[in-house]
N, C-alpha and C positions, 0 to 999 in steps of 0.2 A: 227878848233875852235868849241867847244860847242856852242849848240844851247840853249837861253836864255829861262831856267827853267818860264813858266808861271803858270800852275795849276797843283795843289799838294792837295790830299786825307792823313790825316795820321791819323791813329788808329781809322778805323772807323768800327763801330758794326750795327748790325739791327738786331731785333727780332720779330720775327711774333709768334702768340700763336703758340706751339708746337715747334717752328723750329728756328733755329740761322742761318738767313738769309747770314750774313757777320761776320766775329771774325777776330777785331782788324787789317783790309787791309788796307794800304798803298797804292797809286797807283801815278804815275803823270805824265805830257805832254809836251813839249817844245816847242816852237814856230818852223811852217815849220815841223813836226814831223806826222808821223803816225802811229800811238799806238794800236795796233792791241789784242783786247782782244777774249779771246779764255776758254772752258770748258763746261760742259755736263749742259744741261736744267737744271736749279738749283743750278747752280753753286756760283751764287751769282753777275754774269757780269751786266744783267739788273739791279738788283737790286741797286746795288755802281753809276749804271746811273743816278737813279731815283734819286737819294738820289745829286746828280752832279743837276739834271734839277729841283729840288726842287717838283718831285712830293710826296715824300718820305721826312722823316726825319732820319736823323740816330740819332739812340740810345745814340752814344758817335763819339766822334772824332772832326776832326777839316777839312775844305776846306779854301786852300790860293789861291789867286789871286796874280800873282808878288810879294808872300812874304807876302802878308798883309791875317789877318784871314778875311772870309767874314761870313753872314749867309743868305743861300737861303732859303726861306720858300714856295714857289711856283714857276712854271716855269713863270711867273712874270716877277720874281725878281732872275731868271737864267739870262732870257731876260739882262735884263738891266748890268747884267758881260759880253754879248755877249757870252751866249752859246745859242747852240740851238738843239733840238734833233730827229732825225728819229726813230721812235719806231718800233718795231719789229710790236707790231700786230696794224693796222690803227686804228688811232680813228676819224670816220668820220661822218658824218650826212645826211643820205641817199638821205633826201629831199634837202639837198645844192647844187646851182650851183658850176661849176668848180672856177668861182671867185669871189664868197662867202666863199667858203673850202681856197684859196689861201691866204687870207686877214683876216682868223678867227684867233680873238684872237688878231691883230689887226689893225682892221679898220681905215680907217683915216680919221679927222671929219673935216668938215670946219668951219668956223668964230664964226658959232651958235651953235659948237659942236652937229652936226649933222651927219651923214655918209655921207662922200661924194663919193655917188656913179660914178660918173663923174668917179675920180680917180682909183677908185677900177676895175671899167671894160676898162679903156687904161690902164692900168697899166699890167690887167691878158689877153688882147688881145697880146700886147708886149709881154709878156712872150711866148704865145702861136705862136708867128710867132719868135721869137727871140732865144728861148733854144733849142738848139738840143734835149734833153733827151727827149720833149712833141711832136716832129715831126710827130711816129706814133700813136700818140694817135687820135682814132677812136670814133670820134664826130659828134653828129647827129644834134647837137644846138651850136656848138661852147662853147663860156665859159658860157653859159647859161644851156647847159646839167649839169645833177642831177647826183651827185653820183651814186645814186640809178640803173643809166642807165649804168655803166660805168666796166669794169672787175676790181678784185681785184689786176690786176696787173699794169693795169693805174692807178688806186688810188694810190696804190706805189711810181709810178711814181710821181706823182702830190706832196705827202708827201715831197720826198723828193727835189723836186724844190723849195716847199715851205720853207723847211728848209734852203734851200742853199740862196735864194732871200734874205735871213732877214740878208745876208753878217756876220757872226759871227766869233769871234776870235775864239769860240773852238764849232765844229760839231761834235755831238755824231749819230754816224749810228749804229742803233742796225739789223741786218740782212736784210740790205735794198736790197738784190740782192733777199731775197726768194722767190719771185712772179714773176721775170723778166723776159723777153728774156734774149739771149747770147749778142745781138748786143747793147742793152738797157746798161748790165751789163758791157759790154768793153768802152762802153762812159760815164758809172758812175763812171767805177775804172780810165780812164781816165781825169776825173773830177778834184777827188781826189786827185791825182798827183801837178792837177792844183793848187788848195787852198794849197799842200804843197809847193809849189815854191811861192804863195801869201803871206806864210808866218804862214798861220792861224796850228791850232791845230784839227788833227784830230784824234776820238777815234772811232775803225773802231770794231765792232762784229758781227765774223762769222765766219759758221762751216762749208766753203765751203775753203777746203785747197789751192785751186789753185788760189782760191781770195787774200786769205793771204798773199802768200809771191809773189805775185806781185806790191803789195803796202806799205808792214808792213818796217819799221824801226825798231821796237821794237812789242815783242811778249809776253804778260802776259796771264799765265796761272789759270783759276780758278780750285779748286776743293773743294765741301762741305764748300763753305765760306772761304775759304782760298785762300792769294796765295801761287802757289805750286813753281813760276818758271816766273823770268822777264827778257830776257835775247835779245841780238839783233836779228835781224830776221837771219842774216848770222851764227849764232851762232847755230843753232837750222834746222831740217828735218822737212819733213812733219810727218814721223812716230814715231818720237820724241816727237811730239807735241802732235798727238794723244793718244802716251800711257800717258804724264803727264794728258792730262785729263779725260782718265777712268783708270788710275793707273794699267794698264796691258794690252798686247796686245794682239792686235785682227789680229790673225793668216787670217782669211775668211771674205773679209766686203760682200760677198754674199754668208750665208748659201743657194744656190738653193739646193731644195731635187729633184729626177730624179721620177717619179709617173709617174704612168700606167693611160691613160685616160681611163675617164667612158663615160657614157651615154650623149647626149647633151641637158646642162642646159638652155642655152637661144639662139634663132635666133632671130635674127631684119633683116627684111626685108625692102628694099625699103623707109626708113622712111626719111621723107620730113618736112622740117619747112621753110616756104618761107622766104625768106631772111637770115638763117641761115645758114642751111645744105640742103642736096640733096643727095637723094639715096645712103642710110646708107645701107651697109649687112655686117653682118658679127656673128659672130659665139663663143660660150663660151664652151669646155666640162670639164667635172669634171677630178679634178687633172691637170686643168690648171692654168697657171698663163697669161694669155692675155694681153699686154701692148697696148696703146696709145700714138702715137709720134704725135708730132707737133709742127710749132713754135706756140706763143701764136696770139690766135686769129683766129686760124684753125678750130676751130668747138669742138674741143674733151670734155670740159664740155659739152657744150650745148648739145651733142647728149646725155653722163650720165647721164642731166637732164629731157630730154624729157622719158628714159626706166625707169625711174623711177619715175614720172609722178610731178615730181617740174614743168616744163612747158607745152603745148599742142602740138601735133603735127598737120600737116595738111594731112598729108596720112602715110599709111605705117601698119606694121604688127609686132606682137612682137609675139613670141611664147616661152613657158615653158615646158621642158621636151616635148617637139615633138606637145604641144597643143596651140594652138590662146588664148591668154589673152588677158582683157580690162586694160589698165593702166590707168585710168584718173586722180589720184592725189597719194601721197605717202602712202595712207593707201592703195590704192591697191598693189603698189609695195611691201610693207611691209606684206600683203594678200598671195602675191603668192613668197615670201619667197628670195627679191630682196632690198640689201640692200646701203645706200653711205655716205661713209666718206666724207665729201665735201671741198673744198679747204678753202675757206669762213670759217674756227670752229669757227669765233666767231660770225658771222651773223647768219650763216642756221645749225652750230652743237652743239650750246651748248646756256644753257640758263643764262647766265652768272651771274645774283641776286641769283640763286638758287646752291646749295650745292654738292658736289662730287655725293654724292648717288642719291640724286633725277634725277640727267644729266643720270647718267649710267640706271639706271631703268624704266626711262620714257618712253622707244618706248613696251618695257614689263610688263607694270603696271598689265598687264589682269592675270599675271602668279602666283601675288601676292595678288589678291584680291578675299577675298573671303563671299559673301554676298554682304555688304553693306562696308565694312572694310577692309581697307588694313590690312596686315599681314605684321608687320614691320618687325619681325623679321628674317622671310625668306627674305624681301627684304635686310635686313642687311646682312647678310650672302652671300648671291649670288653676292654682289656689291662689298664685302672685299675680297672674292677670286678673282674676278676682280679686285681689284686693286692691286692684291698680285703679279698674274699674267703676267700684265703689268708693274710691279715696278714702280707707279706713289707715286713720290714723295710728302707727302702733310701730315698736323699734322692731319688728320684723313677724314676719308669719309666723315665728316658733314664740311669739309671745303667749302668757297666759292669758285667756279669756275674760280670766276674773279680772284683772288687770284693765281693763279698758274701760272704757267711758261711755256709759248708756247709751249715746248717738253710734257710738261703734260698735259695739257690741249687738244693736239693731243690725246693724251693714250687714255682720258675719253672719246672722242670722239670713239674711234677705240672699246673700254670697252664696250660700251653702245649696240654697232653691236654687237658684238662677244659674249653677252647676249642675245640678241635676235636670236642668232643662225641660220643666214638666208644662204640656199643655193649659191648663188650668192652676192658675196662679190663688189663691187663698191669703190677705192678707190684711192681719185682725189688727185693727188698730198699727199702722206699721208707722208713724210718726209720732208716737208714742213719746213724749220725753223729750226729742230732740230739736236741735237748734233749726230757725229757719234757712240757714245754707243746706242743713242736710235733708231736713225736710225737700226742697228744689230738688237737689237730685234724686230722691227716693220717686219722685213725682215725675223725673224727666228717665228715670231711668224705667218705668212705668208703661212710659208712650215710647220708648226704645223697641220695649218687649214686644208690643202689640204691633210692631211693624214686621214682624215675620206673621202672617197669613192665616197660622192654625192657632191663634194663642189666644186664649181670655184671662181677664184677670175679676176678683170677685176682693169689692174694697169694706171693710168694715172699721168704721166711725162713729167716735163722737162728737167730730168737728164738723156740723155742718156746711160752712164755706169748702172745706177740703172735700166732702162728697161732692158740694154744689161745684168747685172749681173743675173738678178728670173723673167723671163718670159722665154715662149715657144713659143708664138710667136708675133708679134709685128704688128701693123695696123697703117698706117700714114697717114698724115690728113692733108689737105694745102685749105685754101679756101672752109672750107663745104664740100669738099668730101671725100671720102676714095681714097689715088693715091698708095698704095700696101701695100700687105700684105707681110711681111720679118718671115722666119723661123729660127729656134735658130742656125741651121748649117749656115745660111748666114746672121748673124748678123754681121754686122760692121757700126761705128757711120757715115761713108762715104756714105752708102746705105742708108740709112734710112734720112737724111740729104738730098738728093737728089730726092728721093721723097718728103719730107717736103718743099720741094721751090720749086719743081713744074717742076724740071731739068729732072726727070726720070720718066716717065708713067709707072702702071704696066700693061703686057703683057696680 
């Protein structure tokens, strides 16, 4: 028996200056269903979300509930249809406690319409001793701990409890696995499962194919605002999927080039942050690509941010090209030609009020100023071949930031380095979210980089395959240390896995 049609999208448009977000999609969900939407950063998936969760309006079309038209005008008044949504990039508030962030948006007041705090903190206590998904989450105050204190990928975590707690007939997950563990990500798609056997609807987006068709019922393909392809999950391959949404295939998802190392770019010796990591070494040369394994919570940002001076160390040594450098904050890393993409693009990469050009330009303003006076138009110029480049999709370089599309908004990120032309490349989770075309070029434009002579780049992941595919060698990380170093002839995701938990010592 069919399953009883609940929400339906038809003929729906969206226009942003420049660009035709959405033309004329159709889309819908059925109760007990999971609808699994799929297509390249820009595609138009978030966007048909937004316009579902009422952050968005569409241009034209119509949204029914059981057959009847509704009109969402805010996620409000999504709320009140029982939908509710996990967004791809967090929107959080750094000074918020963990059950403050659980309860925003909304509070529950008592007699005097008041907040009743009472409520709020058994309520996010419960949660915290009750849901599996919050178990290892690594808290210094309980639900009283600040965002602010917390990894991007408990916030994740948190996001998406929150969403799930507000019990909703239809949960829209917009890439809620990109920040996770593996172990996190088997008890969220196991979740999932659950609300389908509850009955509820869910709208599941992500460019992680083995998440797909472990959960998908149904598999909608976006491309350039369009659908291309709605068809059942049994119906449809993984490599089927992928060509509908870059409309051609991708023979190599790891261009690695084979490069002659050079000279060595950076050593970290011995470097120590009490309570984080301990006796950090390890090694970068030119015409490398250097990976970082670990599960999350092993140390591997925190050490990127200490070489490159986002936080302090408490001892230790860093050297460039064979010489002792001082790193104390990022303009010296940026000084002695050490650069990082960071996991966090919307916190610590990008400035999100301000416009394509001025993000990409900023860490290089000195190159374009001359006197007293910026020189626009070489800053024009140098910013549009970077984005020419990068292929970042957008109605022009003076677009807003905010405005763009996680896969893009990574670019600009990636754009803004790769302008400032720094020997040692830093770059923390940089496929992060985004689709498998863009992924390919972030990878081939990787092996571009390492073809001028003095350049390394230092890759940090939680995709295994993606180390195991464009690195040379791989350094693993469990609990603040380094437990070995893996070479490209003895790569296998078993080796490096077994260091990561702490099973295998290196020799």
């Amino acid at each position: 028996m069919d399953k009883k049609l609940f929400l339906e999208l038809k003929n729906v448009s969206k226009f942003f200056p420049g660009v035709k977000a959405l033309d004329n999609v159709s889309f819908s969900v059925r109760e007990g269903e999971v609808h699994v939407l799929c297509g390249e950063n820009g595609a138009g998936k978030s966007t048909l979300m937004k316009i579902l969760n009422g952050v968005y309006r569409a241009d034209s079309g119509t949204i029914l509930i059981n057959g009847m038209p509704v009109t969402i005008q805010s996620p409000l008044d999504a709320r009140r249809y029982g939908i509710s949504m996990i967004f791809q990039e967090c929107a959080y508030v750094p000074e918020m406690s963990i059950a403050e962030n659980l309860f925003l948006g909304d509070l529950p007041v008592n007699r005097y319409y008041q907040v009743d705090w009472d409520r709020v903190y058994k309520r996010a206590e419960s949660l915290l001793t009750e849901e599996e998904l919050l178990e290892n989450l690594r808290l210094k105050d309980g639900i009283y701990t600040k965002l602010k204190d917390l990894t991007i990928s408990d916030i994740q975590i948190l996001e998406i409890v929150k969403a799930i707690s507000r019990n909703p007939r239809v949960l829209i997950m917009d890439e809620p696995t990109s920040s996770i563990a593996q172990k996190e990500t088997d008890a969220l798609l196991q979740r999932v499962l659950e609300l389908k056997k509850q009955g509820k609807c869910v709208i599941y987006i992500s460019h992680k194919m083995d998440e797909i068709f472990r959960i998908a019922d149904r598999i909608t393909v976006f491309r350039d605002g369009n659908v291309v392809c709605s068809k059942s999950a049994g119906e449809l391959s993984i490599d089927e999927v992928i060509t509908l949404m870059v409309g051609r295939k991708l023979s190599n998802n790891y261009p690695k080039e084979t490069v002659r190392t050079g000279k060595r770019l950076l050593t970290v010796k011995h470097l120590y942050r009490k309570g984080v990591f301990s006796d950090i070494n390890f090694h970068l040369d030119a015409g490398e690509i250097v990976g970082f394994a670990g599960l999350v919570g092993a140390g591997r940002t925190e050490v990127a941010r200490a070489v490159c001076g986002f936080d302090p160390v408490s001892a230790g040594s860093i050297e460039r090209d064979g010489k002792a450098v001082q790193i104390r904050n990022v303009s010296d890393s940026i000084a002695h030609g050490i650069a990082m993409c960071t996991e966090d693009r919307r916190r610590y990469g990008l400035v999100l009020i301000r416009n394509i050009r001025e993000n990409i330009s900023l860490p290089s303003l000195d190159r374009f100023i001359y006197g007293l006076g910026l020189h626009k138009k070489k800053e024009t110029g140098a910013v549009t071949e970077q984005c020419t480049l990068l292929k970042i999709k957008s109605s022009g370089i003076e677009a807003p930031a905010a405005c763009l599309s996680g896969g893009n908004q990574q670019k600009v990120v990636l754009g803004k380095w790769l302008l400032r032309d720094p020997s040692v490349l830093i770059l923390d989770e940089p496929t992060r979210g985004i689709d498998v075309g863009a992924k390919f070029e972030i990878y081939r434009f990787m092996s571009q980089i390492l073809r001028n002579p003095d350049k390394g780049i230092i890759m940090i992941s939680s995709e295994l395959p993606e180390l195991i595919g464009m690195c040379d060698r791989i350094y693993v990380m469990a609990e603040g240390r380094i437990t070995g170093e893996v070479f490209r002839s003895d790569f296998s995701q078993e080796l490096i896995m077994q260091y990561a938990t702490g099973v295998k010592k290196e020799q």
